[in-house]
C-alpha positions as CSV (number, residue, x, y, z in Angstrom):
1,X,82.8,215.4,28.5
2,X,83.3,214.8,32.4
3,X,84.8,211.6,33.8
4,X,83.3,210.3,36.8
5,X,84.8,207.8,39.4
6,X,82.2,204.2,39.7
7,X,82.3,201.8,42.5
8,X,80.1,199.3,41.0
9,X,78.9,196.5,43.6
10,X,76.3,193.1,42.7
11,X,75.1,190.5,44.5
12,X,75.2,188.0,42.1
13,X,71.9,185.4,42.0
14,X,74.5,182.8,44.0
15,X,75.2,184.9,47.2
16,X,78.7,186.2,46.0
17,X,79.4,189.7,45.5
18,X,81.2,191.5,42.8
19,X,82.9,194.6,43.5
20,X,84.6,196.8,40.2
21,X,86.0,200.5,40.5
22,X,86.3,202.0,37.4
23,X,86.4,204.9,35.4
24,X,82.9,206.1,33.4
25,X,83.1,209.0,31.0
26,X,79.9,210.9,30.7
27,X,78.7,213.4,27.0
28,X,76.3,214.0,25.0
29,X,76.6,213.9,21.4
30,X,73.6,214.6,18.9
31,X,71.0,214.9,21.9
32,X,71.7,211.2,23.1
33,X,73.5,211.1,26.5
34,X,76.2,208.7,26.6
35,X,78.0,206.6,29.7
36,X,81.2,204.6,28.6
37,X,83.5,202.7,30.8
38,X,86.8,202.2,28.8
39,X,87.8,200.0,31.0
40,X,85.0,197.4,30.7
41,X,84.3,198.5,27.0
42,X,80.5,198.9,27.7
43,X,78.2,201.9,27.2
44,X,74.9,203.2,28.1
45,X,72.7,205.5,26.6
46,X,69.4,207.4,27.1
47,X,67.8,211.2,26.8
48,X,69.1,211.9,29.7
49,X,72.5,211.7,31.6
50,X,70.3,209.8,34.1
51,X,68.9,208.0,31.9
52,X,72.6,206.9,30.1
53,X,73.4,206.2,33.6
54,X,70.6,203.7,34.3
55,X,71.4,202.0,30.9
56,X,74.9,201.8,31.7
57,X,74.0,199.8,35.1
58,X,72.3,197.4,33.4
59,X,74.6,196.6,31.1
60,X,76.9,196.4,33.5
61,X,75.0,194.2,35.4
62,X,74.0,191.9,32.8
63,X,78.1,191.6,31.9
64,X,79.0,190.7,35.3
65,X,75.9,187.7,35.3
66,X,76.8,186.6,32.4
67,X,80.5,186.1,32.8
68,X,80.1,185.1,36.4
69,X,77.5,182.6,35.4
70,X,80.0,181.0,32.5
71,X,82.7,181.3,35.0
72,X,84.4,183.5,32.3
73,X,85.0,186.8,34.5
74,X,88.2,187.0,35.2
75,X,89.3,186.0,32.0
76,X,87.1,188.5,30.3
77,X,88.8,190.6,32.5
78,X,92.3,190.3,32.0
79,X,91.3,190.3,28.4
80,X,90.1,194.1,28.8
81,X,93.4,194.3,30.0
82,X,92.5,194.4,34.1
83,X,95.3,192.7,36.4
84,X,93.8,190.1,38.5
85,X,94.7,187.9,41.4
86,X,92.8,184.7,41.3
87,X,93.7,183.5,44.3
88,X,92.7,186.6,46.2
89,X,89.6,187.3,43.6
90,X,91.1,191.0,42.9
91,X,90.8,193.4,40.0
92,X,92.3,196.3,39.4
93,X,90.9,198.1,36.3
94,X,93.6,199.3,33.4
95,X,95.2,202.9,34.0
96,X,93.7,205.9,31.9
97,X,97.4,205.7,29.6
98,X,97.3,202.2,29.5
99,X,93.7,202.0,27.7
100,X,94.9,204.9,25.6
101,X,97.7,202.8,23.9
102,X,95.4,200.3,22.5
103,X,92.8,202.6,21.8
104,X,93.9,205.5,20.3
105,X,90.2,207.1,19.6
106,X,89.9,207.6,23.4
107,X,90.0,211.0,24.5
């Protein structure tokens, strides 16, 4: 498993812009390869690890529309355990430990 370092950045279909850093942990298991962002509790998957890749950006895309579109993102956000600053509209994704003490099965 490798762990890989995502600056993930959308124009969103109303001109703003969305900008998340987060963690994405990379494996294969069974001859699927996966993507997973603890952090954002979303996964993509595919044949290939560009493939997962791909899958993963467009679930990650379709979160942040969706959430931005029901004006639910930073709430969704905070519930994944992010910090955010309203006023400012800054995130800051969970630590590594931190997401470990909810979720135990992470490795």
């Amino acid at each position: 498993m490798s762990k890989k370092r995502v600056i993930a950045s959308k124009a969103l279909k109303d001109g703003e812009r969305v900008t998340l850093g987060m963690n994405v942990l990379l494996w294969k298991e069974a001859g699927i390869h996966y993507a997973f962002s603890p952090s954002l509790d979303i996964t993509g998957y595919g044949k290939t690890e560009v493939e997962a890749r791909r899958s993963f950006e467009v679930m990650l895309d379709e979160f942040l529309e969706y959430t931005h579109n029901k004006g639910t993102i930073f709430k969704e956000l905070e519930r994944l355990g992010w910090t955010v600053n309203k006023k400012k509209k800054r995130v800051k994704a969970p630590e590594h430990h931190e997401l470990l003490a909810d979720n135990e099965g992470l490795p």
